[in-house]
C-alpha positions in Angstrom: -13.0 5.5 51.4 -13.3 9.2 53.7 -16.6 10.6 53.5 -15.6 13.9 54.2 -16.4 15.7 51.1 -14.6 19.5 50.4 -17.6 21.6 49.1 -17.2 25.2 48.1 -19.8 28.2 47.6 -21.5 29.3 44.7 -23.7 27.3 42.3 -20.8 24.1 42.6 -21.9 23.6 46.0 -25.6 24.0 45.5 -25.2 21.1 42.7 -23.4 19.2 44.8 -25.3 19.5 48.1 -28.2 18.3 45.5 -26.7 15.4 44.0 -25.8 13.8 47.4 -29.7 14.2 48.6 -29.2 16.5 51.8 -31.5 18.8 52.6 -29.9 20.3 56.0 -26.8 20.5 57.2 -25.0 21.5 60.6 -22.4 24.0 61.3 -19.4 22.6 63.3 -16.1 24.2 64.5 -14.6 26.6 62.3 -11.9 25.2 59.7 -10.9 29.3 59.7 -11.8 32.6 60.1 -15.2 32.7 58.1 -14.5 28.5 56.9 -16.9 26.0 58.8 -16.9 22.5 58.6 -20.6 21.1 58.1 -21.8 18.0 59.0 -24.9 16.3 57.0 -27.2 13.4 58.1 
């Protein structure tokens, strides 16, 4: 099972970033112009 988990913006993500228990994440390489991949804990 990958625990790479797509997230978008918007009240969805907020949810989500909630529900998983994270309270910072990191900003990593850029996935695209303006589309960075984060990393939690």
């Amino acid at each position: 099972m990958s625990s790479k988990r797509p997230i978008t913006v918007g009240e969805t993500s907020g949810a989500v970033v909630s529900a998983l228990g994270l309270e910072a994440l990191e900003i990593g390489a850029e996935l695209a112009p303006g589309v960075p991949i984060l990393h939690g804990p």
